[in-house]
BATOR-850870 format. One record per residue: residue number from 0; residue in three letters; y, x, z of N, C-alpha, C in turn. Coordinates in pm, whole numbers, always signed. Each point is the difference from the previous one (the first is absolute). Example, Ala and Ser with C-alpha at 12.3 -4.5 7.8 and 13.67 -1.06 7.14 Angstrom:
// residues 2
(0; "ALA"; (-569; +1319; +780); (+119; -89; +0); (+120; +90; +0)),
(1; "SER"; (+105; -35; -72); (+119; +82; +6); (+109; -77; +73)),
END
This chain:
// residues 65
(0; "UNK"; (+3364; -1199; +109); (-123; +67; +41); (-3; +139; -64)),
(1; "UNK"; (-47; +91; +96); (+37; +128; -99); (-123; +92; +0)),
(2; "UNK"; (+10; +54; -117); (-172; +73; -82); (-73; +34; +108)),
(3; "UNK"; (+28; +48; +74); (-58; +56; +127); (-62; -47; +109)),
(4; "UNK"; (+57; -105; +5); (-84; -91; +95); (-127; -45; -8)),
(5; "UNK"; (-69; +22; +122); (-150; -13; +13); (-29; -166; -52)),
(6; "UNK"; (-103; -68; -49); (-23; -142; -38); (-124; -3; +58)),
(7; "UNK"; (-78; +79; +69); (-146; -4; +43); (+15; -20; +200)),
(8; "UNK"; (-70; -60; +43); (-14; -28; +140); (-93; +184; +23)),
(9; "UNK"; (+59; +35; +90); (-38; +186; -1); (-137; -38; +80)),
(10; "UNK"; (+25; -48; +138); (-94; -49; +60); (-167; -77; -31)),
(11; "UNK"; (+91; -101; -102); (-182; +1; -51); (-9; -2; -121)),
(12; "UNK"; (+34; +122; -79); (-43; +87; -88); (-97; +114; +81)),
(13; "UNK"; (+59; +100; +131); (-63; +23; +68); (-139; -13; +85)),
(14; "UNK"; (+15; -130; +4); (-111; -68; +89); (-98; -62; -92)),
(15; "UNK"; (+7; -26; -164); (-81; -10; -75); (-65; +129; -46)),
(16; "UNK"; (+53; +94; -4); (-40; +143; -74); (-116; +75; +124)),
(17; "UNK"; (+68; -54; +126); (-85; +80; +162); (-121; -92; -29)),
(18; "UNK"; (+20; -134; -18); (-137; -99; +44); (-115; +58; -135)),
(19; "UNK"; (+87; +9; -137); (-102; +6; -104); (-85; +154; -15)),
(20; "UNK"; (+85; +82; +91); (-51; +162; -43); (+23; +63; +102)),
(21; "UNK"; (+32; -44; +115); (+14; +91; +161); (+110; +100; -40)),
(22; "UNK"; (+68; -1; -111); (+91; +112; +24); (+172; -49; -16)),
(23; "UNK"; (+63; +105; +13); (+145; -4; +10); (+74; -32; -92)),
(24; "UNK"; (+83; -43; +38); (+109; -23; -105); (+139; +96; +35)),
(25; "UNK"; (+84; +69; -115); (+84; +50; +10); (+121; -59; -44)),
(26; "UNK"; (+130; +8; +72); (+55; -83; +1); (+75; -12; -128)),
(27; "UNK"; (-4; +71; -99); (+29; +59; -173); (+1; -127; -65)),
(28; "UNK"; (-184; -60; +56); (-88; -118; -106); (+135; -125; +20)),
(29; "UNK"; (+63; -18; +90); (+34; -130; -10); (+126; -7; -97)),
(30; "UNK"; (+81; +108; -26); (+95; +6; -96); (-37; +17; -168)),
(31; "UNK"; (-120; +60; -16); (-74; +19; -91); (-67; -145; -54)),
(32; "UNK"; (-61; -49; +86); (+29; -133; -34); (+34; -144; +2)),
(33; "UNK"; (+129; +24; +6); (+124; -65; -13); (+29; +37; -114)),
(34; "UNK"; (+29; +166; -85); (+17; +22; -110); (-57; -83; -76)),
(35; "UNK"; (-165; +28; +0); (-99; -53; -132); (+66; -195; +46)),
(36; "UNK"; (+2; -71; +76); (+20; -95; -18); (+137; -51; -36)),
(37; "UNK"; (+81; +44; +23); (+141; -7; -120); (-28; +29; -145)),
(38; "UNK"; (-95; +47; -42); (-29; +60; -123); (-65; -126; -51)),
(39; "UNK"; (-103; -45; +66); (-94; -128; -26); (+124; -109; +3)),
(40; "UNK"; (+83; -28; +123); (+119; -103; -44); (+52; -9; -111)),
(41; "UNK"; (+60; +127; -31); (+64; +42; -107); (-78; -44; -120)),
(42; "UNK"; (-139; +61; -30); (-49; -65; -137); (-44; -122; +33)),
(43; "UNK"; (-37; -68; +119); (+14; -180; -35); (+135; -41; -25)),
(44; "UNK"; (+89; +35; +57); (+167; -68; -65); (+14; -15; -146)),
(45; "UNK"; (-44; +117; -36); (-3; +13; -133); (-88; -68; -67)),
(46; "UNK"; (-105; -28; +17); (-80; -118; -76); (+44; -118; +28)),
(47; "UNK"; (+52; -30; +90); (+49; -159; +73); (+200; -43; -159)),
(48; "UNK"; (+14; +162; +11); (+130; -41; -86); (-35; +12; -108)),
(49; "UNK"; (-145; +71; -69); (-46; -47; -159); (-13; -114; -1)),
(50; "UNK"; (-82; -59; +113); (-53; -180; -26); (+99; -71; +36)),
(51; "UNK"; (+137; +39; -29); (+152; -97; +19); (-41; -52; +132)),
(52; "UNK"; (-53; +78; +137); (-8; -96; +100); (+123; +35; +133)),
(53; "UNK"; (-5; -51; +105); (+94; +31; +88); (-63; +28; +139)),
(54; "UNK"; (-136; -35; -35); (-141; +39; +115); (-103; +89; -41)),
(55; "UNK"; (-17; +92; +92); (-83; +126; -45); (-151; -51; +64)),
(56; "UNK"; (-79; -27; -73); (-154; -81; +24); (-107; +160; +52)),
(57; "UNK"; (-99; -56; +13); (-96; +93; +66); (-40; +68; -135)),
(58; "UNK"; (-44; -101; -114); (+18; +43; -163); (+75; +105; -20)),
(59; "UNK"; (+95; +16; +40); (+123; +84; -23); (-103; +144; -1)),
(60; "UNK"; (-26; +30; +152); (-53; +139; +27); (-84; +61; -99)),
(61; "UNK"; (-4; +115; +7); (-117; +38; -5); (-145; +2; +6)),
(62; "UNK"; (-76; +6; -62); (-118; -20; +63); (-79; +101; +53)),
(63; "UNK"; (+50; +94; -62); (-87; +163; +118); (-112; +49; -71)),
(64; "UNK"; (-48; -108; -142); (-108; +11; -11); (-59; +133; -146)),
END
């Protein structure tokens, strides 16, 4: 799989952003995030391999908060 590849459905990322705010989406957002969510993978992997595990839990993430 390579860095670049989109991980977001473009379509309804789109169609959530039109329904919640009537406006557009450019087509930039969907690689953008794909970034931030490799980043979020990335630091749950990493908590999943502090807790000696081999499954990355919802725990894992972030919380945003």
């Amino acid at each position: 799989m390579s860095d670049q590849e989109i991980l977001v459905i473009q379509s309804k990322v789109k169609a959530y952003i039109k329904a919640k705010s009537g406006m557009s989406t450019s087509g930039a957002v969907a690689a953008r995030l794909s970034d931030i969510i490799r980043g979020l993978c990335d630091q749950a992997i990493a908590a999943a391999e502090s807790g000696r595990r081999k499954t990355v839990m919802d725990r894992d993430l972030p919380s945003g908060e």
